[in-house]
C-alpha positions in Angstrom: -35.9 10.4 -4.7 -36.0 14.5 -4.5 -32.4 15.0 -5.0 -32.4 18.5 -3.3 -33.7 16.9 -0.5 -30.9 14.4 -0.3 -28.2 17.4 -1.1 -29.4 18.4 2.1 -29.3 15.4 4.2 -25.8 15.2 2.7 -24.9 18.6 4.2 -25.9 17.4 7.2 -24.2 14.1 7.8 -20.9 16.1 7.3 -21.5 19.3 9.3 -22.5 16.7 12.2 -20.2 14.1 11.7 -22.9 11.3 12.0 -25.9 9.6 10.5 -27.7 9.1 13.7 -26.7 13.1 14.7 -28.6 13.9 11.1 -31.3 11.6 11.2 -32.0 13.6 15.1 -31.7 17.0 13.2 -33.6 16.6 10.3 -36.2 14.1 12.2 -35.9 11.5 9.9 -35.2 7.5 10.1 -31.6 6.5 10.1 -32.7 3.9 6.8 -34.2 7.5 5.4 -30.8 9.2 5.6 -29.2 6.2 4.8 -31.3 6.3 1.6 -30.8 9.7 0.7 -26.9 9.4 1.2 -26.9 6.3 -1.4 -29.0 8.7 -4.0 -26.1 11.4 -3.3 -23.4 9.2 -4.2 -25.4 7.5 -6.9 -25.9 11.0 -8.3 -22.0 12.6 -8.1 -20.8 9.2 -9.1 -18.0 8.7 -6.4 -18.2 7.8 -3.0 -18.3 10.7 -0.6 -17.6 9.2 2.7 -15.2 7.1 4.0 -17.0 4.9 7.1 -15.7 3.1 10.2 -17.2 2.3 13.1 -15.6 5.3 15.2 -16.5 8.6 12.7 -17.6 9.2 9.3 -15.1 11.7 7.1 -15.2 13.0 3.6 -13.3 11.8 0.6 -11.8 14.0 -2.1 -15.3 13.8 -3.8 -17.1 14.3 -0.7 -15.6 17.6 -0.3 -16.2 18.8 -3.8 -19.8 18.0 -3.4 -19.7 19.3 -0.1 -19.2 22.8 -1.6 -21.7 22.6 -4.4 -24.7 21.0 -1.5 -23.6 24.7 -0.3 -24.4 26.6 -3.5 -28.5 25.4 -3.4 -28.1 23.5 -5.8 -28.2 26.5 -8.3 -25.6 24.3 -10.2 -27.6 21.1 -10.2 -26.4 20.2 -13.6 -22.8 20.6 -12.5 -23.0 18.0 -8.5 -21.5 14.7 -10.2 -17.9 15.6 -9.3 -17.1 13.6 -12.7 -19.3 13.5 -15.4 -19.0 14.0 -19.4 -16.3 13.5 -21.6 -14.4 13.2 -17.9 -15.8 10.1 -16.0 -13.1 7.9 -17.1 -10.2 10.6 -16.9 -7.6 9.5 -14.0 -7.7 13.0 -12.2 -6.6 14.4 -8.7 -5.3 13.8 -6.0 -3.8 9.9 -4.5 -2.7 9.1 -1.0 -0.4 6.3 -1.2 1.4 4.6 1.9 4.5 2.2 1.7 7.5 1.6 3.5 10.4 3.7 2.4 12.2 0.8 1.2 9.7 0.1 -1.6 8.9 3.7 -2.0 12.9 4.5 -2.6 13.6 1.4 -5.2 10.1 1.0 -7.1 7.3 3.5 -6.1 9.5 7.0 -6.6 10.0 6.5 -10.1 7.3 4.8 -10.6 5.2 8.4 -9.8 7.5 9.7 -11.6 6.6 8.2 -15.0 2.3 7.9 -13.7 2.3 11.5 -13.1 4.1 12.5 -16.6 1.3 9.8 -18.4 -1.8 11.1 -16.1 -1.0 15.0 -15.6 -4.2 16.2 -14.5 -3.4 13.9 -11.4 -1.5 14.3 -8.1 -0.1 11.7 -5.8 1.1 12.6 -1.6 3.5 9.9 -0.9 3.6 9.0 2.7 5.9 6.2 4.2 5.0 3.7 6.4 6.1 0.3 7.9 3.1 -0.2 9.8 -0.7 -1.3 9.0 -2.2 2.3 8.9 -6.1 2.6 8.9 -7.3 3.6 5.5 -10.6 5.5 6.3 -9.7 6.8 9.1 -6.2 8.5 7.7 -8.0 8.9 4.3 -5.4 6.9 2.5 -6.3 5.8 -1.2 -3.6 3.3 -1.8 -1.1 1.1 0.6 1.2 -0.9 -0.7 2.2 -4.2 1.4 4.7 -6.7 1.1 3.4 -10.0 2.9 2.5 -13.4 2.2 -0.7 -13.1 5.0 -2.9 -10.6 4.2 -6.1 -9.8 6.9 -8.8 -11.6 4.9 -11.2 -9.1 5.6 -8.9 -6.4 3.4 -9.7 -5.7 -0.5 -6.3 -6.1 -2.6 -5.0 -6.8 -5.7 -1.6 -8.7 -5.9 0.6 -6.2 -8.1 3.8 -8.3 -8.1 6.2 -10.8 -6.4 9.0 -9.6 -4.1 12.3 -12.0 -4.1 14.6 -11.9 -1.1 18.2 -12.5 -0.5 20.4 -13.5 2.3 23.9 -11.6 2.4 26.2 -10.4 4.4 29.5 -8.4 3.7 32.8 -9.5 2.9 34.7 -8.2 6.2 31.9 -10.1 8.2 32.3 -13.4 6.2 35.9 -13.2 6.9 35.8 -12.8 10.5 32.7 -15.5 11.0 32.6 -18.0 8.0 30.5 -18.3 5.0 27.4 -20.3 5.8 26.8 -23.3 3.2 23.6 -24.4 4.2 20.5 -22.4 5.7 20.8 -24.5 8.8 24.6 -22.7 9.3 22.8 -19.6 10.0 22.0 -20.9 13.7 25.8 -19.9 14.1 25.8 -16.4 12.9 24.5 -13.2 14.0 20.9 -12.4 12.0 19.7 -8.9 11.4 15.9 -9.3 11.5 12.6 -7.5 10.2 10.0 -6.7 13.5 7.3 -7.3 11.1 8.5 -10.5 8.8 10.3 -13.5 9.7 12.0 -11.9 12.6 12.9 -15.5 14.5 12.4 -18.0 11.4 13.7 -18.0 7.4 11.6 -20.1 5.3 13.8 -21.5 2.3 12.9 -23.8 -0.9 16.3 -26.1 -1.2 17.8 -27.0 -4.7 15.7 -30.0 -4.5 11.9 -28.4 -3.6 11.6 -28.7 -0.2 10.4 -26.3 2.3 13.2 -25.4 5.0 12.3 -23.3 8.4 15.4 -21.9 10.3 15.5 -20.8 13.4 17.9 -17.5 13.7 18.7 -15.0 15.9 20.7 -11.8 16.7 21.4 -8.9 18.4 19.5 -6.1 16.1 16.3 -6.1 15.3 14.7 -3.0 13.2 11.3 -2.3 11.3 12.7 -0.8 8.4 14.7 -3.6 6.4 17.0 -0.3 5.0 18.3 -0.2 8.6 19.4 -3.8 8.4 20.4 -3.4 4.9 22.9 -1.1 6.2 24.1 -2.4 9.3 24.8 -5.4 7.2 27.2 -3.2 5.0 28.9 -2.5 8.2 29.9 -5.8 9.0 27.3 -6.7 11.7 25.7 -9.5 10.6 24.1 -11.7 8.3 20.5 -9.9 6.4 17.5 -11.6 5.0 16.6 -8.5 2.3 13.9 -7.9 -0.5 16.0 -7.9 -3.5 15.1 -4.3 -4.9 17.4 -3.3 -1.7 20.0 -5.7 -2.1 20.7 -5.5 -6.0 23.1 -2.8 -6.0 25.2 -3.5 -2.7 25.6 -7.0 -4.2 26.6 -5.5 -7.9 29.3 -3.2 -6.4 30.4 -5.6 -3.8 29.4 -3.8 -0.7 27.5 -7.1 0.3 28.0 -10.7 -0.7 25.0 -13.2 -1.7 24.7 -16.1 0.2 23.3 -19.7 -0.4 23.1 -20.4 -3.4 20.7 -22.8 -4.6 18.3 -21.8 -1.4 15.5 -19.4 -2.5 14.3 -17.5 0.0 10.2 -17.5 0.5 8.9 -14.8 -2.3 6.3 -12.3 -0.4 3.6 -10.9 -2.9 3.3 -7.1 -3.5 -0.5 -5.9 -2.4 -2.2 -2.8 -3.0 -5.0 -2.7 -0.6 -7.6 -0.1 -1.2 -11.0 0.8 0.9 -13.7 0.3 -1.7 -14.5 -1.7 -4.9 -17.7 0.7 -5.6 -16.9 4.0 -7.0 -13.5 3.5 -7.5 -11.9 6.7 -9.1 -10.2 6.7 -12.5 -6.9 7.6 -10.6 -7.2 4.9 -8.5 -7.9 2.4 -11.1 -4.8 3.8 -13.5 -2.6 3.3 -10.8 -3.1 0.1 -10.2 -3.1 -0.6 -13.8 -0.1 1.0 -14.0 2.1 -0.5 -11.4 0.7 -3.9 -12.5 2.1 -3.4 -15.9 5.5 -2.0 -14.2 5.7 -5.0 -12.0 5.3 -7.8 -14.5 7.3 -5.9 -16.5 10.6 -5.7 -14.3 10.2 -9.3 -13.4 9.9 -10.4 -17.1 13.8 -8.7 -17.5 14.8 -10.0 -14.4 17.3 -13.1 -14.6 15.2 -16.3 -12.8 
């Protein structure tokens, strides 16, 4: 297909926002624009629009492009936005979501050590509890800890997250020290808004599967709230262990149950696209792979 023809078709998707508002401009069929879009892409080698069914908007790529559509094409040789000795080179910039509890005790210097390896790359780190829209917040990367993933989402499990029960010492001496999980009907349960906010799931010294029924008076959706109102003294939390570790080292906060494992949640990163996927997208997830299996494999089990 005439590529300068399809540079132009590009131009117009973004200046109006829409494939049916091009097609009407340049009096075309939407399957013709359509068309010409997929030889754009094809052509710069990266996907240049991120697509829902409210609004089209560009990518990093898009925008590059975007500015040499501008130039007529005088720079033909120069439109795939990666090309060369550079296709495969992780470069620019990533948006990454997370919550800030993951984001404090594994993602931070995590970047740190990617961005020292990859230096012609850039990552804006923005933290999130909540299930924000990739396309439409033009987010490359979100991290999520959960066992129940929307099947419609594409994601690569990265790593395991373990949990502990635990409470501090002033609050164990005032209320007791449960023994089993079923004690925990007694006490006063911090709980997650997002995860297991009325029921604990346990595996028991012998295998079986236990569901407990718990309760309390604070509720939060960021587990580093309950993390430290548990600190305080008010109640018994359910936390990921990257949060509890060091309370529990210095004695801050107590573990609880032993010989009752928590349920493990897998670590996600859920991306928009399989095609086109850019070099710093792919590295990262390499990379936190490796960092993952890596911290579990020196972590006692």
């Amino acid at each position: 297909m005439d590529r300068i023809t399809a540079a132009r078709v590009f131009i117009t998707i973004a200046e109006r926002g829409s494939m049916i508002a091009a097609a009407d401009t340049l009096d075309m069929s939407r399957a013709m624009v359509t068309r010409y879009l997929a030889e754009m892409e094809e052509w710069a080698g990266a996907r240049l629009l991120h697509r829902s069914t409210r609004r089209l908007s560009l990518t990093d790529a898009g925008d590059i492009t975007l500015a040499r559509c501008r130039r007529m094409l005088e720079v033909a040789d120069d439109m795939a936005v990666a090309s060369g000795a550079d296709a495969d080179t992780p470069q620019g910039l990533l948006r990454i979501t997370c919550s800030q509890s993951l984001a404090m005790a594994e993602l931070a210097p995590a970047v740190g050590e990617f961005l020292q390896r990859y230096p012609r790359t850039a990552v804006d780190l923005q933290m999130s509890n909540r299930a924000v829209n990739l396309i439409e917040e033009r987010i490359d990367l979100a991290l999520r800890v959960t066992n129940a993933l929307e099947p419609n989402l594409i994601a690569r499990q990265l790593g395991d997250c373990d949990s502990v029960v635990c409470a501090a010492p002033a609050y164990l001496r005032q209320h007791g020290t449960p023994q089993r999980p079923q004690d925990l009907a007694a006490h006063n349960c911090l709980t997650y808004a997002y995860f297991g906010k009325s029921l604990w799931q346990f595996t028991g010294p012998d295998g079986a599967a236990l569901s407990v029924p718990v309760s309390g008076n604070l509720s939060a959706n960021e587990d580093l709230v309950l993390l430290k109102a548990a600190e305080q003294g008010c109640g018994i939390a359910l936390q990921p262990l990257y949060s509890a570790a060091a309370p529990i080292a210095d004695g801050r906060l107590v573990a609880l149950l032993p010989g009752y494992a928590p349920q493990r949640m897998g670590i996600y990163g859920v991306y928009a696209s399989r095609q086109h996927m850019a070099p710093a997208l792919r590295a990262m997830l390499d990379f936190l792979l490796t960092r993952f299996h890596a911290k579990r494999g020196a972590q006692p089990r």
